[in-house]
GUTORRO-305559 format. One line per field, with one value per atom (N, C-alpha, C): residue number from 1; residue in one letter; atom name; x, y, z. Coordinates in steps of 0.02 Angstrom, whole numbers, m for minus. Layout:
n = (NUM:...)
res = (A:...)
atom = (CA:...)
east = (X:...)
north = (Y:...)
up = (Z:...)
***
This chain:
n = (1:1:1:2:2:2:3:3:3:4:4:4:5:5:5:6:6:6:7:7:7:8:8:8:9:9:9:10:10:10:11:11:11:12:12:12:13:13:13:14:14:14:15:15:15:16:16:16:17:17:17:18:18:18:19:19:19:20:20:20:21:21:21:22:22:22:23:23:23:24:24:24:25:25:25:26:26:26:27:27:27:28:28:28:29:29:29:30:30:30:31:31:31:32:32:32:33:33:33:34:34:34:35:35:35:36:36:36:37:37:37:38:38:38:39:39:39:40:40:40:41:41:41:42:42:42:43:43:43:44:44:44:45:45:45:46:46:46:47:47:47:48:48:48:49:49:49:50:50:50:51:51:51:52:52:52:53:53:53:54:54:54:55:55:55:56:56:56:57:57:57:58:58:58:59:59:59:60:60:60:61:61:61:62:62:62:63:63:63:64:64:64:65:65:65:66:66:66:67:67:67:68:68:68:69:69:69:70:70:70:71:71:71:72:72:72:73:73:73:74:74:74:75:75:75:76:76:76:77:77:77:78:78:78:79:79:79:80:80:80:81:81:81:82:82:82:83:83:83:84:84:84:85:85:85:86:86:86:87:87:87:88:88:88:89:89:89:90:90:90:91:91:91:92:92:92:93:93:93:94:94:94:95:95:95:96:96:96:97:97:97:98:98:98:99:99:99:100:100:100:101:101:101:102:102:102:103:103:103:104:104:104:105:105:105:106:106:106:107:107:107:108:108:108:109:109:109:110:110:110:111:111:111:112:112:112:113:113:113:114:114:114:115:115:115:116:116:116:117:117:117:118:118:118:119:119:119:120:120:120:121:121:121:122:122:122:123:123:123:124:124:124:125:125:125:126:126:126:127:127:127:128:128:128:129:129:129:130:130:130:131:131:131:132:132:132:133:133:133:134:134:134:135:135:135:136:136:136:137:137:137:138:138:138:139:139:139:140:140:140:141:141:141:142:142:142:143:143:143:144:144:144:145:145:145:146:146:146:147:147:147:148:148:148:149:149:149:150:150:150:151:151:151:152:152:152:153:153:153:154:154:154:155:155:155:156:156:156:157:157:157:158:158:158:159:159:159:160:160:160:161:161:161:162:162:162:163:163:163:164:164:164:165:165:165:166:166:166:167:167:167:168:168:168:169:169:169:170:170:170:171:171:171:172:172:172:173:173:173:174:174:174:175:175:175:176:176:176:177:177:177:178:178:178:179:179:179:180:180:180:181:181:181:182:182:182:183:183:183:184:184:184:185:185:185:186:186:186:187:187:187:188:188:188:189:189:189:190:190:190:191:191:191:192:192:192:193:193:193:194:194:194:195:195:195:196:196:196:197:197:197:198:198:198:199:199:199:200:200:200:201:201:201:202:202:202:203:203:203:204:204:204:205:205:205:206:206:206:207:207:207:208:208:208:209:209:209:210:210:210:211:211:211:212:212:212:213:213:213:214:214:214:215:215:215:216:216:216:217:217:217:218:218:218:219:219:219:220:220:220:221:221:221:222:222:222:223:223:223:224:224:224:225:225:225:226:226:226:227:227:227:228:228:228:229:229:229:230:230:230:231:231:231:232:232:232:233:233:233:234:234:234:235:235:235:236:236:236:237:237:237:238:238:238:239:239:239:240:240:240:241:241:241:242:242:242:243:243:243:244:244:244:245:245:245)
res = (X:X:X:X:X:X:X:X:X:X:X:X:X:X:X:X:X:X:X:X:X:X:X:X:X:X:X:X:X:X:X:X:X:X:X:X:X:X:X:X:X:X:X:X:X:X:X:X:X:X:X:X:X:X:X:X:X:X:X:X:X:X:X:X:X:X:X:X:X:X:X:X:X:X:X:X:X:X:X:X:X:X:X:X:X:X:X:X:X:X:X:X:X:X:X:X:X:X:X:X:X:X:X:X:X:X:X:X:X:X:X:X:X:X:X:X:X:X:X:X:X:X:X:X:X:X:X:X:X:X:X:X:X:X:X:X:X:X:X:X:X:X:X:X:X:X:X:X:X:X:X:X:X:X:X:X:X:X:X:X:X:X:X:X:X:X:X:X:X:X:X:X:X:X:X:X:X:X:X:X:X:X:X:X:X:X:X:X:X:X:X:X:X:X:X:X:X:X:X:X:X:X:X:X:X:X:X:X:X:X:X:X:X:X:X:X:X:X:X:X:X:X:X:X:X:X:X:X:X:X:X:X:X:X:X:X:X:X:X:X:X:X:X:X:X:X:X:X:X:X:X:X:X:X:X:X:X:X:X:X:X:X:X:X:X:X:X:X:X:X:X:X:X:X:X:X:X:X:X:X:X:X:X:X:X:X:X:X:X:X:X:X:X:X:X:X:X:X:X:X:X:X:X:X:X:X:X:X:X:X:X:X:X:X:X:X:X:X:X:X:X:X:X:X:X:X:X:X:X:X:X:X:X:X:X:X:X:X:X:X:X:X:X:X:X:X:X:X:X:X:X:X:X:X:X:X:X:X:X:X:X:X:X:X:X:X:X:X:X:X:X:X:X:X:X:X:X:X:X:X:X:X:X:X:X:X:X:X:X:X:X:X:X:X:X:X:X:X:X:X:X:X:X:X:X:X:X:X:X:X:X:X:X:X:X:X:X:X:X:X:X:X:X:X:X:X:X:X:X:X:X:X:X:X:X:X:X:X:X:X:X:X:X:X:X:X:X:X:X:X:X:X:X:X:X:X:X:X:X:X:X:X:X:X:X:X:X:X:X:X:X:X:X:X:X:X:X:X:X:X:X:X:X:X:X:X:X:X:X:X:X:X:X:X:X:X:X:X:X:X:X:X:X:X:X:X:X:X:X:X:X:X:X:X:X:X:X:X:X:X:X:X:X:X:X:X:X:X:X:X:X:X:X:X:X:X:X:X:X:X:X:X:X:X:X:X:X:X:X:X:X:X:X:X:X:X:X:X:X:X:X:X:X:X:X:X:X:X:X:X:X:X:X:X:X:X:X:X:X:X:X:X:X:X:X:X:X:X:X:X:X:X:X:X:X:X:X:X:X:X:X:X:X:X:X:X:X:X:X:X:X:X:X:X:X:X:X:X:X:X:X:X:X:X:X:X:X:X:X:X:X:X:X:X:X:X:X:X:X:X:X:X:X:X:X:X:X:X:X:X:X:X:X:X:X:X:X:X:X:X:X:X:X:X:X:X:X:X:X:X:X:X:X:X:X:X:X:X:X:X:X:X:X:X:X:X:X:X:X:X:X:X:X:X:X:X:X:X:X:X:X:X:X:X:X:X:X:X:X:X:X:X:X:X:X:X:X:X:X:X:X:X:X:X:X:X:X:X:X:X:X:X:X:X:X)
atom = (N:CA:C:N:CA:C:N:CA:C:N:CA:C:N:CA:C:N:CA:C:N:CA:C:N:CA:C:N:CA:C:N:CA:C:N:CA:C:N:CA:C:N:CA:C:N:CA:C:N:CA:C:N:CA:C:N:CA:C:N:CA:C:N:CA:C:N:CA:C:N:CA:C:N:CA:C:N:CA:C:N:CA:C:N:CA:C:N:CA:C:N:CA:C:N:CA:C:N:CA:C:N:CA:C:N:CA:C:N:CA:C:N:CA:C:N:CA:C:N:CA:C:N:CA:C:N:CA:C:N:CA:C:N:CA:C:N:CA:C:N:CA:C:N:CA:C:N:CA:C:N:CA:C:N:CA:C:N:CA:C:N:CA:C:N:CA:C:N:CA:C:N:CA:C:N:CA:C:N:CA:C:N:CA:C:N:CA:C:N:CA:C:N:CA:C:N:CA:C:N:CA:C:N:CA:C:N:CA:C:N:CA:C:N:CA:C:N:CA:C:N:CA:C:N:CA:C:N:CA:C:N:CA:C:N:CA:C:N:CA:C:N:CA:C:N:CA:C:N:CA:C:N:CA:C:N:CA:C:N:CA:C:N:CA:C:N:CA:C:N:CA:C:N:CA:C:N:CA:C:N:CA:C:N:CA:C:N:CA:C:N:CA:C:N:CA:C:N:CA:C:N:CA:C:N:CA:C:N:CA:C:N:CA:C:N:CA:C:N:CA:C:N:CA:C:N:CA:C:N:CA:C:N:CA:C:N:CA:C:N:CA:C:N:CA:C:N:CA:C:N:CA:C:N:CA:C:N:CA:C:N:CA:C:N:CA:C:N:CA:C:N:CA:C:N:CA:C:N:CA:C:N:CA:C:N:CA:C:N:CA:C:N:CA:C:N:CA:C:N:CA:C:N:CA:C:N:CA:C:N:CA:C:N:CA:C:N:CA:C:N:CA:C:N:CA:C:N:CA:C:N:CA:C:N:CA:C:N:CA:C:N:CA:C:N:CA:C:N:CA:C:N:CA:C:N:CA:C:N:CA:C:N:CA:C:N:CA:C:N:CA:C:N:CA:C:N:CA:C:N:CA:C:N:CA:C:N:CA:C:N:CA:C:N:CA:C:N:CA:C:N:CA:C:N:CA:C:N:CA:C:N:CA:C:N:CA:C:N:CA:C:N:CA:C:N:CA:C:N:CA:C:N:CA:C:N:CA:C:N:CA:C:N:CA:C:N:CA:C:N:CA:C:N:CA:C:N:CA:C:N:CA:C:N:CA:C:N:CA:C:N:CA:C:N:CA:C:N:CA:C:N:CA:C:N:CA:C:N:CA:C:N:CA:C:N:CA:C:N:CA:C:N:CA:C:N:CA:C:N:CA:C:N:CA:C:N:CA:C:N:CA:C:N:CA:C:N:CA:C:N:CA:C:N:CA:C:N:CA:C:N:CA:C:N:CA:C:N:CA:C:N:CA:C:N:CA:C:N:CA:C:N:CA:C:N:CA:C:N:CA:C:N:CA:C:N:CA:C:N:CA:C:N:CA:C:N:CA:C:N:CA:C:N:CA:C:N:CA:C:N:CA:C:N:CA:C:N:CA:C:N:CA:C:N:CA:C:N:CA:C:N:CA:C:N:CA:C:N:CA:C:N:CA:C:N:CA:C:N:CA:C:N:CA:C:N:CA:C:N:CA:C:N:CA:C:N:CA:C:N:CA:C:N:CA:C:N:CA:C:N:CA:C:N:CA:C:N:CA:C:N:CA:C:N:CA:C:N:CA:C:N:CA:C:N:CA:C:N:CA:C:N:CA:C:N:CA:C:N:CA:C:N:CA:C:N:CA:C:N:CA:C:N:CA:C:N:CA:C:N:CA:C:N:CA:C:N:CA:C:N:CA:C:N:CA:C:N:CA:C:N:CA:C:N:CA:C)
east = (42:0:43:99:135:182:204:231:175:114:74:69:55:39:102:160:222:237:215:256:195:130:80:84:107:105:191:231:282:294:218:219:179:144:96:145:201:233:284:309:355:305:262:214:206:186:169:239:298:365:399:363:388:450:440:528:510:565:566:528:481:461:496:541:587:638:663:701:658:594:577:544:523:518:565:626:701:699:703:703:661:604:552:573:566:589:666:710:784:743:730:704:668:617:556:611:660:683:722:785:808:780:727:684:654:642:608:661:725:769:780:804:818:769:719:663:642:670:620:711:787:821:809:776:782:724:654:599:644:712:736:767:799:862:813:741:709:680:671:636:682:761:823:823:793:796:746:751:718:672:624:550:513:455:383:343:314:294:189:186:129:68:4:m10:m84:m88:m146:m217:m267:m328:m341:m379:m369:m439:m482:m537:m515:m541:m514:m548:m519:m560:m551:m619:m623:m597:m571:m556:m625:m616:m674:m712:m680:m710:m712:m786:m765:m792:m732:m741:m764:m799:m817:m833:m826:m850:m818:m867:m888:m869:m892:m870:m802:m756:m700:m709:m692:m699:m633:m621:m551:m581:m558:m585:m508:m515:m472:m459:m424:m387:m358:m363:m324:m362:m354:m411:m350:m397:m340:m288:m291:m226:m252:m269:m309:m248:m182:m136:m108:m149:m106:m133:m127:m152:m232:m240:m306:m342:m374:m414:m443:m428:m450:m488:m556:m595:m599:m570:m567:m626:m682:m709:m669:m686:m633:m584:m576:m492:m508:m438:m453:m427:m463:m476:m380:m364:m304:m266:m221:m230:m154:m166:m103:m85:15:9:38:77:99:116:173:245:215:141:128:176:204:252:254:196:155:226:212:235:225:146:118:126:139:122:58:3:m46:m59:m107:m115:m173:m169:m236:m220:m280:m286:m282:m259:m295:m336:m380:m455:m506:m495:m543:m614:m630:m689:m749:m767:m827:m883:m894:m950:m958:m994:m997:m980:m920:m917:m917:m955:m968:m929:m967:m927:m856:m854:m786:m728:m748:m703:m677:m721:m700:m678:m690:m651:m585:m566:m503:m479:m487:m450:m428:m470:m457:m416:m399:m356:m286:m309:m243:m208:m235:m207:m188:m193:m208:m122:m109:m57:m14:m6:43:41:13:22:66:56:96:172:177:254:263:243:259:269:231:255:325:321:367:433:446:496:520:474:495:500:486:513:594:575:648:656:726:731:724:769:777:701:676:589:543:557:523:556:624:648:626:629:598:521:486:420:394:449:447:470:522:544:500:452:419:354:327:279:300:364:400:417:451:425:360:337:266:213:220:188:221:288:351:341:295:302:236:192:122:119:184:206:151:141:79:23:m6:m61:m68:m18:1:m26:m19:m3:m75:m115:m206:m234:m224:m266:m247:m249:m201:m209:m275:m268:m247:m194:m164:m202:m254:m297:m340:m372:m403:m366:m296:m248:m225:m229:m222:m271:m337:m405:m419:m381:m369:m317:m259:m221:m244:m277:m305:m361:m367:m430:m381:m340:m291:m260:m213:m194:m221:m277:m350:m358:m370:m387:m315:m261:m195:m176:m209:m232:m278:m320:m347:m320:m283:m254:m209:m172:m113:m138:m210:m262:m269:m295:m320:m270:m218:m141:m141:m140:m108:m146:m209:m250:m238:m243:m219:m250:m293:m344:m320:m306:m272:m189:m179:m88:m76:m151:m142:m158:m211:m233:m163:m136:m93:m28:m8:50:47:m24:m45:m43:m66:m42:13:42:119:158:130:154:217:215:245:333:322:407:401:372:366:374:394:388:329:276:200:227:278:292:312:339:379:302:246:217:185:187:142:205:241:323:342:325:361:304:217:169:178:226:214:277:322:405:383:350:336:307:226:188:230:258:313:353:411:452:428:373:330:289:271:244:293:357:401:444:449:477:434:351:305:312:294:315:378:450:498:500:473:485:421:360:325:348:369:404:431:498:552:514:453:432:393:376:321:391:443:486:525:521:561:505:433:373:370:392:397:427:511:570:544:505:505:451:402:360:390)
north = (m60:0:63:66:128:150:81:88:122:122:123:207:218:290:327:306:352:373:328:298:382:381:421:497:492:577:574:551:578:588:556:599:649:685:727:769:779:813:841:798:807:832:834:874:967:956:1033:1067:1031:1070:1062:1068:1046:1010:960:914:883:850:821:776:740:687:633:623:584:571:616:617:599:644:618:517:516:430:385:395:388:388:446:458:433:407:401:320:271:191:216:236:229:239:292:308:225:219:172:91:93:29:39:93:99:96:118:107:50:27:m46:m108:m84:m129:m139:m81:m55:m89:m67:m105:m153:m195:m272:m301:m274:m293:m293:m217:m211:m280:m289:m319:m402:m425:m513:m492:m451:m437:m444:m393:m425:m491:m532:m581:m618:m611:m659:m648:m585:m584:m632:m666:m727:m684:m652:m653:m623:m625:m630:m558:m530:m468:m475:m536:m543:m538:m518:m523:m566:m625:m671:m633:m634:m635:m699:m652:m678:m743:m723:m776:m845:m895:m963:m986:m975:m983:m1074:m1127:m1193:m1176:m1283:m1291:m1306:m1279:m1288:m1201:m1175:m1107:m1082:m1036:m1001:m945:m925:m829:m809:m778:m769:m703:m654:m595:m573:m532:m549:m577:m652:m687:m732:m725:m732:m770:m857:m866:m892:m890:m937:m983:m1037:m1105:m1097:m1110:m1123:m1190:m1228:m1265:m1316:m1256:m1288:m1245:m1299:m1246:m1208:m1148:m1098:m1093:m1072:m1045:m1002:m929:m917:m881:m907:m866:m966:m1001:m1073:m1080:m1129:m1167:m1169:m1139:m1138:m1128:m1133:m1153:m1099:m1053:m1006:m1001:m982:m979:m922:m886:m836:m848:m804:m813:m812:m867:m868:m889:m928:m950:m1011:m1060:m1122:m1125:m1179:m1184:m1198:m1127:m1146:m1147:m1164:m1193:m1170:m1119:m1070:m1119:m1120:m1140:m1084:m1076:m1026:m978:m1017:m982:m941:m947:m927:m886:m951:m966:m1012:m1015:m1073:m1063:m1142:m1146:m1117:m1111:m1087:m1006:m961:m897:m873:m912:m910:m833:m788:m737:m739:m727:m724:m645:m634:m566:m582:m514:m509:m489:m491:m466:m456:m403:m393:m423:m489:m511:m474:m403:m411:m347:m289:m260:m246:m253:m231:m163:m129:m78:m39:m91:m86:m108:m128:m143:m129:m56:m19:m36:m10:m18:m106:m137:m217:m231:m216:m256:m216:m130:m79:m152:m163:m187:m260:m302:m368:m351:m309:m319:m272:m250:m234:m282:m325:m381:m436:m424:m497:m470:m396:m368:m369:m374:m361:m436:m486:m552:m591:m557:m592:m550:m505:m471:m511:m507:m557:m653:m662:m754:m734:m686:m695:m684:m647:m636:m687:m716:m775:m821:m832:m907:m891:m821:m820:m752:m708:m638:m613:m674:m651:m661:m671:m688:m623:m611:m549:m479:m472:m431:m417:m472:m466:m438:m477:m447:m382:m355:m277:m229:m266:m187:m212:m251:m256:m185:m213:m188:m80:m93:m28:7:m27:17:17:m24:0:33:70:123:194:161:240:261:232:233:282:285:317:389:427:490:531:513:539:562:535:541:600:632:691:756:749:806:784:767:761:800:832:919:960:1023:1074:1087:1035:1052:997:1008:952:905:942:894:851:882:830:766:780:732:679:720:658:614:616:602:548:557:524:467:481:444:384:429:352:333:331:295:240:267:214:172:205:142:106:116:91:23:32:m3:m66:m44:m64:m131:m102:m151:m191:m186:m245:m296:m264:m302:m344:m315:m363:m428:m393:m453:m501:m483:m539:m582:m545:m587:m636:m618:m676:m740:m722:m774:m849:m886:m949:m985:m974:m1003:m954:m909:m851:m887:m876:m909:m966:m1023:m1065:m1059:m1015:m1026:m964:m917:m907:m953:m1013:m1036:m1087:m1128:m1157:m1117:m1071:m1024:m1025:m1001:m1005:m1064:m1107:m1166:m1195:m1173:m1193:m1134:m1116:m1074:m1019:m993:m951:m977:m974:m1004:m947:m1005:m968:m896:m878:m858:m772:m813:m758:m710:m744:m718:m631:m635:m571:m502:m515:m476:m445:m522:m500:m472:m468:m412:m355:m354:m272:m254:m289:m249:m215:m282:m242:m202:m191:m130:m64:m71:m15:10:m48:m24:14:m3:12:95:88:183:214:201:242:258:202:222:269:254:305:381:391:449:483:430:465:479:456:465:541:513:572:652:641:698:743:683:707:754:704:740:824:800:872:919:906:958:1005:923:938:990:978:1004:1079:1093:1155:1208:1182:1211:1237:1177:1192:1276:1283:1330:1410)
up = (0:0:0:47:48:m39:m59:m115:m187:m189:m213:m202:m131:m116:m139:m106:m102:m204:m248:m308:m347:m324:m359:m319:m260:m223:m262:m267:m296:m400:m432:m476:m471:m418:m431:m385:m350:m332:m397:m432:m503:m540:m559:m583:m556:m512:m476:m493:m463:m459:m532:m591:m664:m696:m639:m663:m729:m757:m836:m838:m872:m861:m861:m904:m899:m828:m814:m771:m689:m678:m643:m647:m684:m692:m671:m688:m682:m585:m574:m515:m463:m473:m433:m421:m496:m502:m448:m459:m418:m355:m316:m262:m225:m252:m227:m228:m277:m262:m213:m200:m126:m82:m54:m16:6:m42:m54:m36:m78:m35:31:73:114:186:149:205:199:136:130:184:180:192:284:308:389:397:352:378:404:334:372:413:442:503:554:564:610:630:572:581:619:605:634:719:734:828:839:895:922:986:938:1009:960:988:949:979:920:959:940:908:893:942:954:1011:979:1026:1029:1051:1019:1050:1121:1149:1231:1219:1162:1163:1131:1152:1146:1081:1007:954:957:957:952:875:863:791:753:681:641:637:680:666:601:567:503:513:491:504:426:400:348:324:280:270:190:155:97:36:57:17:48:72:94:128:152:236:236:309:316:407:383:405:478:542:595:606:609:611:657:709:784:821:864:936:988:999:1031:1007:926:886:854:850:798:730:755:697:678:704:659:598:598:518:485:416:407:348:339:268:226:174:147:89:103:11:1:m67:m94:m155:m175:m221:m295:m353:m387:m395:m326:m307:m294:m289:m264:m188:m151:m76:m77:m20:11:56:88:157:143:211:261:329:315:384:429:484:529:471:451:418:380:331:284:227:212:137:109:78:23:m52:m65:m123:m182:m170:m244:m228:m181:m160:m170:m125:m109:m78:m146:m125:m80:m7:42:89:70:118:194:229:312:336:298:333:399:409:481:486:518:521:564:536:580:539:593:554:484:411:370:344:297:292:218:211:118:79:4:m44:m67:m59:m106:m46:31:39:56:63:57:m3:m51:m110:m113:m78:m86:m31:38:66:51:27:m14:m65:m109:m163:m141:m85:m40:5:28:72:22:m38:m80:m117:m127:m133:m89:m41:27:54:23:40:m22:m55:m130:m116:m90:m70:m26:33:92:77:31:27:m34:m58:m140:m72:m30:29:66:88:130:96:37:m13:m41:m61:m97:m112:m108:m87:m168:m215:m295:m299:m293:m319:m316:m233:m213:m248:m272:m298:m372:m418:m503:m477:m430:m415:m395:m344:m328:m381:m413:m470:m526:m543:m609:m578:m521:m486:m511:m470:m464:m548:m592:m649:m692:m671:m702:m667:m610:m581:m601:m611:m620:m675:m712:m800:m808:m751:m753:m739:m773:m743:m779:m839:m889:m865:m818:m772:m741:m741:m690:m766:m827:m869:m912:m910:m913:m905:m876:m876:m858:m851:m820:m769:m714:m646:m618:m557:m526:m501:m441:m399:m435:m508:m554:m548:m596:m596:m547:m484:m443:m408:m439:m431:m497:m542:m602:m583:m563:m549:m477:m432:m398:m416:m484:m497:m556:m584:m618:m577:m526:m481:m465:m436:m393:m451:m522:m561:m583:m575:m571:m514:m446:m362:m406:m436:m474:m514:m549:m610:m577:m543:m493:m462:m433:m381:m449:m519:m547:m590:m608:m633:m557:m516:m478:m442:m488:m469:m484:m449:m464:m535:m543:m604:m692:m676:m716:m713:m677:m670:m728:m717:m733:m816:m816:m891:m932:m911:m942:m964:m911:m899:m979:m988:m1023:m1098:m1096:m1155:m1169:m1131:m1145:m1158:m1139:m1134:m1103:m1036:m973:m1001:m1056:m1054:m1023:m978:m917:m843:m816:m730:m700:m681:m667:m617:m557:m534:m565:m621:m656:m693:m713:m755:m753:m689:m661:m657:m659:m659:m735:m787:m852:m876:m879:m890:m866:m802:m757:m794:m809:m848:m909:m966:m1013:m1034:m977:m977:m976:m933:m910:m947:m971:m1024:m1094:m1118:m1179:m1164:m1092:m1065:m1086:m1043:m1013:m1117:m1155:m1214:m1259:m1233:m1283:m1280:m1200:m1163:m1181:m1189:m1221:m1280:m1322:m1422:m1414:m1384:m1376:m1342:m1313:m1255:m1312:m1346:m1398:m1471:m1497:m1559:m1524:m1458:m1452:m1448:m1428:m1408:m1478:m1532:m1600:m1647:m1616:m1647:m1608:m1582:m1526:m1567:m1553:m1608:m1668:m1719:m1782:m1782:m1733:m1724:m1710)
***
């Protein structure tokens, strides 16, 4: 979520303060991956100290519990564990089963969802395709650091590439009302590339010369690479079209 926010207030900041487009794009991808390193590197150093800062609910959830909310349930497992092992239906998805570690083989995207009062549609499906995002970083991390890395900088230039968004109208706040309605739509696309049933019917397309893992990475590179080159040849002719005037 923060990479998302930080990646769109810093083109609508390069916008207001009239940096290059180019250069800011440039700048924003370098920025967000230092960062990104930096803290996916502090998040294993912590995991290596030996104590737990997790805190248990004090109620004694029995096994077989299902917590459910819209659409979503996840099935408990063990009695008086409510962070052990457990059974997840995602609509759309196939039934899948988290244990502690939650670092599934397949990188089982499952949200963390707050089970309780109803708070509407928008924002349940904003927070489902936000947890479904921050769970696909988190298993791509704990399986493997090169994994989570192709996954964060595909993620990372193809948000950096959306500098365009910012130069849509000549008022900023429009623009950045525009722009979270693209990202917004972007938290989707991510949620439905990494769907397991999608995974699968692309992999089959392809015919297994992709590693299913890889697939959602080499769509976000080449989206990106292909903006970020239009934006440049474009940038270049409006500038060569400027001159000639």
């Amino acid at each position: 979520m923060s990479l998302y926010i930080s990646v769109l207030l810093g083109h609508s900041y390069a916008a207001r303060k009239k940096i290059s487009v180019i250069f800011s794009i440039l700048g924003i991808i370098a920025l967000s991956t230092v960062f990104t390193l930096f803290s996916s590197l502090g998040i294993q150093q912590l995991k290596k100290i030996n104590f737990s800062m997790e805190m248990n609910p004090s109620v004694h959830e029995p096994a077989g519990l299902i917590l459910s909310q819209q659409g979503v349930s996840v099935v408990l497992l063990q009695e008086e564990n409510f962070n052990g092992p457990r059974v997840v239906s995602i609509p759309g998805q196939e039934l899948t089963y988290l244990a502690e570690s939650r670092a599934q083989r397949g990188l089982a995207a499952t949200p963390a969802l707050p089970f309780g009062k109803d708070t509407g549609w928008f924002i349940n499906s904003f927070s489902l395709d936000f947890g479904i995002s921050a769970a696909q970083i988190q298993n791509r991390l704990s399986v493997d650091f090169i994994i989570f890395i192709i996954y964060i900088m595909s993620l990372i230039i193809f948000l950096g590439s959306l500098r365009f968004i910012m130069d849509l109208s000549t008022w900023p706040l429009a623009n950045l009302f525009i722009g979270v309605l693209i990202f917004r739509f972007i938290l989707g696309l991510e949620a439905f590339l990494n769907g397991t049933e999608i995974q699968f019917l692309i992999s089959s397309f392809l015919g297994n010369s992709v590693n299913p893992v890889l697939i959602t990475p080499v769509i976000f590179t080449c989206l990106g690479v292909l903006i970020i080159i239009y934006t440049f040849l474009s940038r270049l002719a409006w500038g060569k079209g400027k001159k000639n005037v």
